[in-house]
Phi, psi and omega in degrees: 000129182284149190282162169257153181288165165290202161286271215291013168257299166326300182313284178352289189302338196258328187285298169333304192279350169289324170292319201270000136327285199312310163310308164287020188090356177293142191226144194247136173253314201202146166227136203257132176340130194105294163336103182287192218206310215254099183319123173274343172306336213246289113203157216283129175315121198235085160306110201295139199271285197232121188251325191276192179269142134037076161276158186282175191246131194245110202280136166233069191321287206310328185287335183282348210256339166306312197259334162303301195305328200280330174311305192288323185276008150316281194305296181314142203224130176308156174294152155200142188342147185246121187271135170271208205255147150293185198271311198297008177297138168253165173233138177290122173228145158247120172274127197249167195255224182280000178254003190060033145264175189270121176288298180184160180276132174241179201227131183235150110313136226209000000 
């Protein structure tokens, strides 16, 4: 199975036929924006995903674990106070009977 050219080999081949144009008289007036080089009716351009070696990878265990402490101490929020019910507040209880549906509501003072 043939390897697909890189980049800097398509740049090479494209750069070569624009010298050897130039060379033969050839004159460029405008090339309008947009505009390929590389006919796609003809074929269509494939770009290689991984043509080089490897790059090393540059670890940042330390930068994540910096910014989760700074997240949490963001997050965390002093306790406050749990107010309690005044007493003349009711509370809704509902009674159920032996099949668990709901019989009827009632209201306790607490």
């Amino acid at each position: 199975m043939k390897k697909p050219p890189s980049k800097q080999e398509i740049r090479r081949r494209l750069e070569a036929q624009t010298n050897a144009f130039l060379k033969r008289g050839g004159e460029i007036l405008a090339v309008p924006p947009g505009v390929s080089a590389v006919d796609e009716a003809i074929s269509p351009v494939k770009t290689p995903i991984f043509t080089g070696p490897p790059q090393p990878r540059t670890p940042v265990n330390d930068i994540i674990e910096t910014l989760d402490r700074r997240r949490e101490a963001k997050i965390k929020r002093p306790a406050s106070r749990r107010t309690s019910r005044q007493k003349t507040q009711r509370r809704k209880q509902i009674v159920y009977d032996d099949f668990g549906e709901p019989l009827r509501i009632i209201y306790r003072d607490d």
